[in-house]
PDB file with one MODEL, atoms N, CA, C and O in Angstrom:
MODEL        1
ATOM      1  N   UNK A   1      95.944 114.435 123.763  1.00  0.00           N
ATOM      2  CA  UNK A   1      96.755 113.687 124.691  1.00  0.00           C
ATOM      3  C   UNK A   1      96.924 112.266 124.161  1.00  0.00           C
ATOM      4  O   UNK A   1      95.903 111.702 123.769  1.00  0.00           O
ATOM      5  N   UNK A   2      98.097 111.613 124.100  1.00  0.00           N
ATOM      6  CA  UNK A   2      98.350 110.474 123.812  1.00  0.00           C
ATOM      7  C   UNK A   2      98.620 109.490 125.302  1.00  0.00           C
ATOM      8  O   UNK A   2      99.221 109.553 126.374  1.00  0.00           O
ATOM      9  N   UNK A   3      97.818 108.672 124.602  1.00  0.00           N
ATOM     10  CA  UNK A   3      97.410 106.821 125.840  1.00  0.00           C
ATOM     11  C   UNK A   3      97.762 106.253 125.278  1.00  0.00           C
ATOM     12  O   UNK A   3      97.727 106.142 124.052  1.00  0.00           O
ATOM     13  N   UNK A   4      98.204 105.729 126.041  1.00  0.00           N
ATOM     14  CA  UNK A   4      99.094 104.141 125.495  1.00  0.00           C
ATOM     15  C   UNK A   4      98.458 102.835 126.602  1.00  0.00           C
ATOM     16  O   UNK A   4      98.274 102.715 127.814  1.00  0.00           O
ATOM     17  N   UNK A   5      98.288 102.073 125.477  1.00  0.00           N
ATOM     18  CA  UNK A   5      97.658 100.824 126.721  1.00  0.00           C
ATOM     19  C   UNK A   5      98.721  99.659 127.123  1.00  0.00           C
ATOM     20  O   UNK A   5      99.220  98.809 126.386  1.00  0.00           O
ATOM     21  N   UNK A   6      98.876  99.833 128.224  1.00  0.00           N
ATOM     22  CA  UNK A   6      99.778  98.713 128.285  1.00  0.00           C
ATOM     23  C   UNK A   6      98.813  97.376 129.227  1.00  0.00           C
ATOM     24  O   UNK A   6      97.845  97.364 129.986  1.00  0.00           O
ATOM     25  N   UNK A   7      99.804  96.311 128.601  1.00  0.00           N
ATOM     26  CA  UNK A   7      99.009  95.389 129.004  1.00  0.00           C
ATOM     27  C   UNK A   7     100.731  94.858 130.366  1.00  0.00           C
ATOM     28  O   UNK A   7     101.916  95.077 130.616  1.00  0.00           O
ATOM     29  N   UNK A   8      99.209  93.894 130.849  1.00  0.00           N
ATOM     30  CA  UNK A   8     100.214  93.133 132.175  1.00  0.00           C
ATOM     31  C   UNK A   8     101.420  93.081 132.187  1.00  0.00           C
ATOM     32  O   UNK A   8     102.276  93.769 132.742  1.00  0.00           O
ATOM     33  N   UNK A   9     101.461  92.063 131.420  1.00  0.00           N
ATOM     34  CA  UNK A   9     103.277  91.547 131.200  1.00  0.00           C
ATOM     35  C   UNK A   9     103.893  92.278 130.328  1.00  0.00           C
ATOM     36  O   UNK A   9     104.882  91.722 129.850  1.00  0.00           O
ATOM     37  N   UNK A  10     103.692  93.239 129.973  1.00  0.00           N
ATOM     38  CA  UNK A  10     104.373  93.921 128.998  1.00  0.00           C
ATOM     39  C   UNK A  10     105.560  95.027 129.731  1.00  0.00           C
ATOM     40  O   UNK A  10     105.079  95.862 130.497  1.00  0.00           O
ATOM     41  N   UNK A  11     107.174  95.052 129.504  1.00  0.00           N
ATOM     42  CA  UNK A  11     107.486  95.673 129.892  1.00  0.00           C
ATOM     43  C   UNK A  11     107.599  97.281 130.259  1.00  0.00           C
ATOM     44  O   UNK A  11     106.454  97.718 130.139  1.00  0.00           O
ATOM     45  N   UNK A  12     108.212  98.018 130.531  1.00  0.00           N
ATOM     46  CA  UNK A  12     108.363  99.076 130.465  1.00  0.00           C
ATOM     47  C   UNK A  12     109.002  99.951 128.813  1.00  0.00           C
ATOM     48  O   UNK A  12     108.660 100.909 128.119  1.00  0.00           O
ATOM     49  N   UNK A  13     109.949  99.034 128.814  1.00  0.00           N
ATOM     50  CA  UNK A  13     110.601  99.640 127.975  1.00  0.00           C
ATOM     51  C   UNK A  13     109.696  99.841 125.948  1.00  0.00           C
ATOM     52  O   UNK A  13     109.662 100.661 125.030  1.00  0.00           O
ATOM     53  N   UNK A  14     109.006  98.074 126.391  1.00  0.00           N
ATOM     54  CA  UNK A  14     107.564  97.923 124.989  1.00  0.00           C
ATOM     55  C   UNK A  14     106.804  99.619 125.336  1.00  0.00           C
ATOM     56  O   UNK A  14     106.809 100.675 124.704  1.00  0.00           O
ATOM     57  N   UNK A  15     106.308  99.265 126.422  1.00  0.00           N
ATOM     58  CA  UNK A  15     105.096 101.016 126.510  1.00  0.00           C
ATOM     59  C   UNK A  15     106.095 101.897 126.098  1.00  0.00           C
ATOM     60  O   UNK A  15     105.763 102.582 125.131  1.00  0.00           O
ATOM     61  N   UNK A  16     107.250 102.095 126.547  1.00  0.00           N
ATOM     62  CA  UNK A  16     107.888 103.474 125.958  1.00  0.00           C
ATOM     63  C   UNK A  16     108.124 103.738 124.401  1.00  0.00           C
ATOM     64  O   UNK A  16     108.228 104.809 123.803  1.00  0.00           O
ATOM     65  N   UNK A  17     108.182 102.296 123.889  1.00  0.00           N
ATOM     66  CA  UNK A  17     108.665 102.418 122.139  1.00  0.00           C
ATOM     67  C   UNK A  17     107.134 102.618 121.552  1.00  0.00           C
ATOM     68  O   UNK A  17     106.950 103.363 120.590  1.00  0.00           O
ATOM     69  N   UNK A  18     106.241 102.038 122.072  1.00  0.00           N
ATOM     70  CA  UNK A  18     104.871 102.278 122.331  1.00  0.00           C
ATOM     71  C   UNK A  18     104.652 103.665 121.874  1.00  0.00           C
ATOM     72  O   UNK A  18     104.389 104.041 120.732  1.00  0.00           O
ATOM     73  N   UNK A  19     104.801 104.357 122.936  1.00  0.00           N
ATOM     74  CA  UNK A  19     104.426 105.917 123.117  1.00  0.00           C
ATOM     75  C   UNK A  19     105.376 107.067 122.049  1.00  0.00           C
ATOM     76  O   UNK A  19     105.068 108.088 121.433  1.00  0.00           O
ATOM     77  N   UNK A  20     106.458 106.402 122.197  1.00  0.00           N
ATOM     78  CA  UNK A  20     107.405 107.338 121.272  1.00  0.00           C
ATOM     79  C   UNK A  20     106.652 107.362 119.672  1.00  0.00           C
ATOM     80  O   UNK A  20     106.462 108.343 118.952  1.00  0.00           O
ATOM     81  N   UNK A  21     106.246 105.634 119.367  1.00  0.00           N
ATOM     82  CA  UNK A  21     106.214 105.641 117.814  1.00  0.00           C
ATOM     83  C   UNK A  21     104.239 107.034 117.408  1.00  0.00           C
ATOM     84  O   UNK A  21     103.749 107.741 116.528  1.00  0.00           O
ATOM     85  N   UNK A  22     103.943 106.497 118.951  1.00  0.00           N
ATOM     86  CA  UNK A  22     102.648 107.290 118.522  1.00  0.00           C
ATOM     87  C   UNK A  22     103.087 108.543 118.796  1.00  0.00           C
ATOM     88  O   UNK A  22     102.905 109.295 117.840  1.00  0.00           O
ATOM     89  N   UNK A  23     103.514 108.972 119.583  1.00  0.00           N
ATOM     90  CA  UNK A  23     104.063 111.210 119.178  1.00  0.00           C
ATOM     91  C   UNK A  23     105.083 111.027 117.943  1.00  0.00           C
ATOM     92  O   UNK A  23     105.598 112.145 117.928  1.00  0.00           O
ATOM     93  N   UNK A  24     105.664 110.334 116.947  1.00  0.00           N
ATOM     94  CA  UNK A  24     105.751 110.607 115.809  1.00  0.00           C
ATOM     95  C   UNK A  24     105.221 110.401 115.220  1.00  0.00           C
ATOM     96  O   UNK A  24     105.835 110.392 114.153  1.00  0.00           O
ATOM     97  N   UNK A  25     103.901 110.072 115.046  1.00  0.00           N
ATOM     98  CA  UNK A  25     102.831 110.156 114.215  1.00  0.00           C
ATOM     99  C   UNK A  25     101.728 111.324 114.369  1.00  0.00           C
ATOM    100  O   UNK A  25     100.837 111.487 113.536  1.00  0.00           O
ATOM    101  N   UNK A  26     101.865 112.020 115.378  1.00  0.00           N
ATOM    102  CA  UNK A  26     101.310 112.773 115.795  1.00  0.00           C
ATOM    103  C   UNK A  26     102.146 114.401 114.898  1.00  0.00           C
ATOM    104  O   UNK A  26     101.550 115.364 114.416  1.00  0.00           O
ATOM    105  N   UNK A  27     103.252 114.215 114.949  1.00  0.00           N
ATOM    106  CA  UNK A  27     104.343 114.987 114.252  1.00  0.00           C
ATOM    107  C   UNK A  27     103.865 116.214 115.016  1.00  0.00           C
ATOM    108  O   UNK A  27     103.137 116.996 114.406  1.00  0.00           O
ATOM    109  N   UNK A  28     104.162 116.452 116.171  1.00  0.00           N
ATOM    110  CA  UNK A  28     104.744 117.413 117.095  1.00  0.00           C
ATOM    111  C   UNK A  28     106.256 117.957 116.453  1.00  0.00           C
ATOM    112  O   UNK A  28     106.548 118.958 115.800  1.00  0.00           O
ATOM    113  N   UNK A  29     106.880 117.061 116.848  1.00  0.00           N
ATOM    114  CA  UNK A  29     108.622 117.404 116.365  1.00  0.00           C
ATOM    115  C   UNK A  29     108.491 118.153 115.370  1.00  0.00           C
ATOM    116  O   UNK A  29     108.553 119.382 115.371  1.00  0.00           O
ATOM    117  N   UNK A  30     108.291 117.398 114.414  1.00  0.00           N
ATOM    118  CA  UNK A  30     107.975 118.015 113.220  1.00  0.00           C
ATOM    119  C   UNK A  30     107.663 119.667 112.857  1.00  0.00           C
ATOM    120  O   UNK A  30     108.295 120.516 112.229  1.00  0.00           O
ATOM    121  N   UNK A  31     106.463 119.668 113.523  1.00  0.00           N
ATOM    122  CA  UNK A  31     105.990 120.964 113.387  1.00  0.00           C
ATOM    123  C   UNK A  31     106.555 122.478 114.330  1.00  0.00           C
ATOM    124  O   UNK A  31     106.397 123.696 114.251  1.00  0.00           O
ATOM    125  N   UNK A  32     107.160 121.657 115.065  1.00  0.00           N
ATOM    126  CA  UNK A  32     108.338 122.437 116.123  1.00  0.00           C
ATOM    127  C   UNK A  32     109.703 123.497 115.484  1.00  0.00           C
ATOM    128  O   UNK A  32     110.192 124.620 115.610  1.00  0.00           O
ATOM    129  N   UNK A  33     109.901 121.822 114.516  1.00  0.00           N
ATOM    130  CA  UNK A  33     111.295 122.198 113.729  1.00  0.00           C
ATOM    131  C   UNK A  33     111.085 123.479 112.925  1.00  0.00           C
ATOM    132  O   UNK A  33     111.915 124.386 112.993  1.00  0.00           O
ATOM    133  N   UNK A  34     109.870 123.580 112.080  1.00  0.00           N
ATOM    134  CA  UNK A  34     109.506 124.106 110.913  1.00  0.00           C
ATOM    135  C   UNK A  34     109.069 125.611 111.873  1.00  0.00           C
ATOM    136  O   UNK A  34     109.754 126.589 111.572  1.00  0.00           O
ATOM    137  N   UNK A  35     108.142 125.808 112.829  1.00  0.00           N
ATOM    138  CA  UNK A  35     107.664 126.777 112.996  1.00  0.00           C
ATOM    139  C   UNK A  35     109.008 127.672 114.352  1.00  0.00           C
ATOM    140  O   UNK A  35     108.732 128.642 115.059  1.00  0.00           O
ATOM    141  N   UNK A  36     110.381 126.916 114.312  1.00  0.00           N
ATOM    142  CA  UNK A  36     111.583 127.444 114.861  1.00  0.00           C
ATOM    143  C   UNK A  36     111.809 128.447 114.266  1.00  0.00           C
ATOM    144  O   UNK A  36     111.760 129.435 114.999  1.00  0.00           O
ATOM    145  N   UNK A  37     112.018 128.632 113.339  1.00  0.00           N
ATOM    146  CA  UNK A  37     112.171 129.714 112.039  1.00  0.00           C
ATOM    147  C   UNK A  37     111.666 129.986 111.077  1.00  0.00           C
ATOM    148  O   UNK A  37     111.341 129.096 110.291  1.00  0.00           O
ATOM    149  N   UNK A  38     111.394 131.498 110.774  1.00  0.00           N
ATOM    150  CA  UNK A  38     110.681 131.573 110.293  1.00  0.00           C
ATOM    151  C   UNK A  38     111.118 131.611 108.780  1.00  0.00           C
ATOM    152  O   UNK A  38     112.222 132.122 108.591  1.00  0.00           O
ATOM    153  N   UNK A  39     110.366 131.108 107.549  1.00  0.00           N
ATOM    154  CA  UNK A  39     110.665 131.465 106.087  1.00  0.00           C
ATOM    155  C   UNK A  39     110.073 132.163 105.394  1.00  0.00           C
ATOM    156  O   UNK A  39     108.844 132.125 105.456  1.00  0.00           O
ATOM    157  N   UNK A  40     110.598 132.882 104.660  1.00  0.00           N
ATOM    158  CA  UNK A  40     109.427 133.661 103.425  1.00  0.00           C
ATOM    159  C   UNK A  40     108.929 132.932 102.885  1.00  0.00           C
ATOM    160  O   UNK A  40     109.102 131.783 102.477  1.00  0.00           O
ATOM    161  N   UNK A  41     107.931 133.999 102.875  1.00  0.00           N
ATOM    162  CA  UNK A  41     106.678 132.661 101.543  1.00  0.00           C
ATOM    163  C   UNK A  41     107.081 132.377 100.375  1.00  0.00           C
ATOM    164  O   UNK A  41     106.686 131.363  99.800  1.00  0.00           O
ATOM    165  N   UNK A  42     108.112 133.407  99.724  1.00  0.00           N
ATOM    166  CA  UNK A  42     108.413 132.875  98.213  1.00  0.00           C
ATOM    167  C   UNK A  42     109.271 132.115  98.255  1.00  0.00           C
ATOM    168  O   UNK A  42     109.323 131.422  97.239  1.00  0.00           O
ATOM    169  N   UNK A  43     110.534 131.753  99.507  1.00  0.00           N
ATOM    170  CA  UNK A  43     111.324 130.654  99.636  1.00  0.00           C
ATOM    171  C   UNK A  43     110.315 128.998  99.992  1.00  0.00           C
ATOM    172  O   UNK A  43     110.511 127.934  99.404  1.00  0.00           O
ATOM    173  N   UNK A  44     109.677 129.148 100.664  1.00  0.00           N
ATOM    174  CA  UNK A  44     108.646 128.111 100.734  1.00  0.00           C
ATOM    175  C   UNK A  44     108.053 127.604  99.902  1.00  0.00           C
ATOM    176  O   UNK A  44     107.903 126.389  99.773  1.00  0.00           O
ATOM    177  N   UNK A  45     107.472 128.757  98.958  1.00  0.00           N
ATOM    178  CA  UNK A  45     107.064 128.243  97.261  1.00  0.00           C
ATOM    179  C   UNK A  45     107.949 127.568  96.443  1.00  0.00           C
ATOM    180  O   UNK A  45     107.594 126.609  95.757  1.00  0.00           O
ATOM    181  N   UNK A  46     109.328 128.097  96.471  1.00  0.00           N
ATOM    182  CA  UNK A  46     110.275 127.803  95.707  1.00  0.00           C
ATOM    183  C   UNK A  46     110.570 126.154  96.170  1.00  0.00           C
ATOM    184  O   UNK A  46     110.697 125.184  95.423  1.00  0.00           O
ATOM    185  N   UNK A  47     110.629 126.205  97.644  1.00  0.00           N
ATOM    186  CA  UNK A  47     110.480 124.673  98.493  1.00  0.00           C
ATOM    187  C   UNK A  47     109.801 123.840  97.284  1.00  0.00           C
ATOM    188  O   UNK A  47     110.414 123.358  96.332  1.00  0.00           O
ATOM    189  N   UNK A  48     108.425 123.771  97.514  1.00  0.00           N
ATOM    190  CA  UNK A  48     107.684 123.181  97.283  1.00  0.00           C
ATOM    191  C   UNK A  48     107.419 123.102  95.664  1.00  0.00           C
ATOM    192  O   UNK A  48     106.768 122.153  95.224  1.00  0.00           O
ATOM    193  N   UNK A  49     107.775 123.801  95.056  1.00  0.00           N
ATOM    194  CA  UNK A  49     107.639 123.660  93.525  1.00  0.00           C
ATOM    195  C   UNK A  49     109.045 122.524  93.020  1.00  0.00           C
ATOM    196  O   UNK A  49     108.964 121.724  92.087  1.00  0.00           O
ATOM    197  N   UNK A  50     110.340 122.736  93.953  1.00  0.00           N
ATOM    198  CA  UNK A  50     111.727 121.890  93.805  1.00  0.00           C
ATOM    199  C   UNK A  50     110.823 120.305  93.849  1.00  0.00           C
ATOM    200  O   UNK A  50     110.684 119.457  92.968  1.00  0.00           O
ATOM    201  N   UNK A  51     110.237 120.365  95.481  1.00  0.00           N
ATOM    202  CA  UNK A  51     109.932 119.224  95.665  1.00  0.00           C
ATOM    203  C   UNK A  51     108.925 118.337  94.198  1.00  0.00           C
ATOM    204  O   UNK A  51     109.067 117.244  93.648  1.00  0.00           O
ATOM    205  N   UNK A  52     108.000 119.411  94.022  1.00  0.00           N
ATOM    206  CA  UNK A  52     107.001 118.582  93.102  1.00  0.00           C
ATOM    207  C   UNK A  52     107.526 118.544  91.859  1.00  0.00           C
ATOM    208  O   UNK A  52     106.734 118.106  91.024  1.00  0.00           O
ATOM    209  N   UNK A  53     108.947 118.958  91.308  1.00  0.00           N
ATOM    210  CA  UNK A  53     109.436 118.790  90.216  1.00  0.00           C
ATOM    211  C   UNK A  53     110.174 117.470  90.214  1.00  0.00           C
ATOM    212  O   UNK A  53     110.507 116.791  89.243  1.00  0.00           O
ATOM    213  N   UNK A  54     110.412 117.186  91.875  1.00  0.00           N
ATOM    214  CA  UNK A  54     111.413 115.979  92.154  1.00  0.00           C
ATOM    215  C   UNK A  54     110.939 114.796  91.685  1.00  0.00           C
ATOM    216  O   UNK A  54     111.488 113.987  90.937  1.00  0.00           O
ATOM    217  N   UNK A  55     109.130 114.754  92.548  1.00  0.00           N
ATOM    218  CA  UNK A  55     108.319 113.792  92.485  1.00  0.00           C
ATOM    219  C   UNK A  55     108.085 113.126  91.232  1.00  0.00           C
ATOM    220  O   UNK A  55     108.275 111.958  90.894  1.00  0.00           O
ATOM    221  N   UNK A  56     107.386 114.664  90.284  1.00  0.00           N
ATOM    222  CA  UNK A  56     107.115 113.906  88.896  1.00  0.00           C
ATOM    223  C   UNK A  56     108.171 113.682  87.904  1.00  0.00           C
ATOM    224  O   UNK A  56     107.727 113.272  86.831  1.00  0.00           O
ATOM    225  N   UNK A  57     109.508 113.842  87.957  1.00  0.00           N
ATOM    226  CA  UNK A  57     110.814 113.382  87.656  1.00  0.00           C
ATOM    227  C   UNK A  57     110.530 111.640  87.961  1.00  0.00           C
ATOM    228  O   UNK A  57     110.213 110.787  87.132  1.00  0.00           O
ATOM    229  N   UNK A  58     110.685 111.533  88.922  1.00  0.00           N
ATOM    230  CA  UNK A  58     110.151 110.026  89.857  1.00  0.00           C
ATOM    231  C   UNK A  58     109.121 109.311  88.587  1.00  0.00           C
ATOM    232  O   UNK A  58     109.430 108.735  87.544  1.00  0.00           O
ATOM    233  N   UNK A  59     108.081 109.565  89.061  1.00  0.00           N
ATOM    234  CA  UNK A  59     106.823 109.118  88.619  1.00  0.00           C
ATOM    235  C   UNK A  59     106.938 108.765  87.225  1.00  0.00           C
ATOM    236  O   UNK A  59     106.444 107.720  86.800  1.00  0.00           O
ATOM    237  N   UNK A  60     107.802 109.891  86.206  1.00  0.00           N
ATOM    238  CA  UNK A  60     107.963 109.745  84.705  1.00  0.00           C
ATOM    239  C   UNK A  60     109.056 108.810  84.775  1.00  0.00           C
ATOM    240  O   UNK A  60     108.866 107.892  83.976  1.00  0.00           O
ATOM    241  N   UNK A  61     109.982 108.706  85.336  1.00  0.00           N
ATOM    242  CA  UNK A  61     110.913 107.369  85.498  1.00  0.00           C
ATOM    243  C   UNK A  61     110.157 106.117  85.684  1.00  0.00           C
ATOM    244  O   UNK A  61     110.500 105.029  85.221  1.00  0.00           O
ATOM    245  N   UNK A  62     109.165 106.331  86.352  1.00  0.00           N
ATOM    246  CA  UNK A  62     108.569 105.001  87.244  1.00  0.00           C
ATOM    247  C   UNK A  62     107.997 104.410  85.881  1.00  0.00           C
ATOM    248  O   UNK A  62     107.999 103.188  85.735  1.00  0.00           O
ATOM    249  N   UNK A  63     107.515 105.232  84.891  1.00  0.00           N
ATOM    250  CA  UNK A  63     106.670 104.787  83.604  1.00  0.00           C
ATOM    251  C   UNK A  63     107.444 104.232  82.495  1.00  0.00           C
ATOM    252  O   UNK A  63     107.148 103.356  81.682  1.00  0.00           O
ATOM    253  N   UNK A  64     108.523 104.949  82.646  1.00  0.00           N
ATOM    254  CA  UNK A  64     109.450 104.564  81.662  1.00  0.00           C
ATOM    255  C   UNK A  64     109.558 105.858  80.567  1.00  0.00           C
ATOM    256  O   UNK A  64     110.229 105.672  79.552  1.00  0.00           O
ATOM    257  N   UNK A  65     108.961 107.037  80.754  1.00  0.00           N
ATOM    258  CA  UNK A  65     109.279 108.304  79.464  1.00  0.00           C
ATOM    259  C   UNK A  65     110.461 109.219  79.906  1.00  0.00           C
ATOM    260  O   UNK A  65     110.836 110.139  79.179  1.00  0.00           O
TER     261      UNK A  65
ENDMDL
END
């Protein structure tokens, strides 16, 4: 369960941006989106191997090779 503390003078609208930024950190949404539909595991692999080819593309740029 997410609490949010609000103090005295603090408006309504502060606690609400408050509360919103902590359930996206919590990544509810998130995990909502993903478990909506379902994927095969070898499309998921394929996901995730794109992604980590992206990264160290990145990283070898970042070095300069």
């Amino acid at each position: 369960m997410i609490y949010v503390n609000v103090k005295e003078n603090e408006s309504l609208d502060r606690a609400l941006k408050k509360f919103k930024k902590k359930f996206e950190k919590t990544g509810v949404v998130k995990e909502l989106r993903v478990r909506k539909e379902f994927t095969k595991p070898c499309v998921r692999k394929r996901e995730q191997n794109i992604r980590a080819a992206y990264k160290l593309k990145m990283q070898r740029e970042e070095m300069g090779m």
